[in-house]
C-alpha positions as CSV (number, residue, x, y, z in Angstrom):
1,X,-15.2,-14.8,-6.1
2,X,-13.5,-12.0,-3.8
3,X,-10.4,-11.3,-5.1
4,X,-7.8,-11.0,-2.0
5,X,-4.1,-10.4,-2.1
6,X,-1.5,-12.3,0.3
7,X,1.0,-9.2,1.5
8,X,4.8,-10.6,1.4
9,X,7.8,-9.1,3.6
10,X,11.5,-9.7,2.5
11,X,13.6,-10.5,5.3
12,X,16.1,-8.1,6.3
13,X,19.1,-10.2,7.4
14,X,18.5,-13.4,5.2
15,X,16.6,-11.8,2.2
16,X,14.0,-14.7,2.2
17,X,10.9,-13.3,0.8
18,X,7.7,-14.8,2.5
19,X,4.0,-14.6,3.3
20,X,3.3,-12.4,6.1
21,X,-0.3,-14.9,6.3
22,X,-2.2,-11.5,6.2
23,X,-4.7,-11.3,2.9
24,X,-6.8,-8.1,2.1
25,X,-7.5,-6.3,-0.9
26,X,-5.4,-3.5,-2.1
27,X,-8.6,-0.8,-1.2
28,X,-9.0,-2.2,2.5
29,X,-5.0,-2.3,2.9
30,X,-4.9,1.7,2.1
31,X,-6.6,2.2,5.4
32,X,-4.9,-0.5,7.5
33,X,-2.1,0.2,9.8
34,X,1.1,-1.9,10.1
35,X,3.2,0.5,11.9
36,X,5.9,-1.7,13.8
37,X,4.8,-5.0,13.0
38,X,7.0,-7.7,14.6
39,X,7.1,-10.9,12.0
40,X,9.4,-14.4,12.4
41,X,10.9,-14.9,8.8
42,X,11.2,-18.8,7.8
43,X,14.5,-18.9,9.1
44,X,14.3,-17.6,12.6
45,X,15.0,-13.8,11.8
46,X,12.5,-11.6,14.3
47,X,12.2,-8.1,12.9
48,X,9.7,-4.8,13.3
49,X,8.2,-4.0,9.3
50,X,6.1,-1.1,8.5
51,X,3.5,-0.1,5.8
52,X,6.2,0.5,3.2
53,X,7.8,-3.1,3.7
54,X,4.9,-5.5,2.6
55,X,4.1,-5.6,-1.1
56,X,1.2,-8.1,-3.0
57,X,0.9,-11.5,-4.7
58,X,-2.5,-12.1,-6.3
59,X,-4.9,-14.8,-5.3
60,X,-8.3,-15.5,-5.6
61,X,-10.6,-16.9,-2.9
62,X,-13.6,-18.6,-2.8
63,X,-16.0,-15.9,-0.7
């Protein structure tokens, strides 16, 4: 099993909270950046989100 976390955005204008479909573990995100990432909320809403905007849910993945 690899354990692998889904990394969820809250909208800014509708509040939605969503997956951003990007899964790493929490090591391998420490190293990533997401400076400026432009993501489409489920309603429409096209916005820019940085490192400090994208939080975990657990999952766990067949490797």
């Amino acid at each position: 099993m690899v354990n692998l976390s889904k990394l969820f955005v809250k909208c800014r204008v509708c509040r939605v909270e969503f997956w951003s479909a990007i899964r790493c573990n929490k090591q391998h995100f420490a190293r990533l950046d997401f400076g400026g990432n432009q993501i489409i909320c489920p309603n429409g809403h096209k916005k820019r989100y940085n490192m400090n905007d994208f939080y975990f849910k657990e999952t766990e993945l067949s490797s």
